[in-house]
Phi, psi and omega in degrees: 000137189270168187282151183275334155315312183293327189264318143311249226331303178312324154322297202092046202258117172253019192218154168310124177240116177249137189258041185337049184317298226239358174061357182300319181306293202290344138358285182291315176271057117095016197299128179267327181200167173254144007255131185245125173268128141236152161206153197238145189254203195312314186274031193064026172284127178265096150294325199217094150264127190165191194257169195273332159202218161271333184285156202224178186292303215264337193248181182255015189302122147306140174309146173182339167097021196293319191292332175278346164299314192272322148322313177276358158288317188263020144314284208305310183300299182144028204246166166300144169279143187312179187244318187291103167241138195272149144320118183328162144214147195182223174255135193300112180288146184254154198209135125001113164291352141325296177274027181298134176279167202304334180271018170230339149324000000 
């Protein structure tokens, strides 16, 4: 398995990339599927849980980042983050049924 330095480097990734081998992140933020959006504001406060926009696989909504843009906008301005937040939908993380965590039963 290659080191996650390597696999950014080979991107061409110029941004922090997390490689959850052990799975504890999605644990601690409750994740169910990908891409699960978070974002925090200065004071490391999980502000914005949610889906990255509307466009889906199956409908013809363009991609565009709205819901996350309009959460990281109102970070940077100083204003409250919507409260409407939707739930990711997305590829299902697969988990050992043993170790599934308590919030996916």
């Amino acid at each position: 398995m290659e080191h996650i330095e390597d696999l950014t480097k080979a991107h061409g990734y110029s941004f922090p990339y997390l490689f959850d081998r052990d799975n504890r992140v999605v644990r601690a933020y409750r994740v169910a599927c990908t891409p699960s959006c978070y974002v925090f504001d200065v004071d490391l406060n999980l502000v914005y849980r949610g889906q990255f926009d509307n466009s889906r696989p199956d409908n013809a909504i363009p991609t565009t980042g709205k819901d996350v843009t309009d959460a990281l906008g109102a970070v940077l301005e100083g204003r409250p983050v919507p409260q409407d937040q939707k739930t990711a939908v997305g590829c299902y993380i697969p988990f050992d049924p043993e170790n599934k965590p308590d919030y996916m039963r």
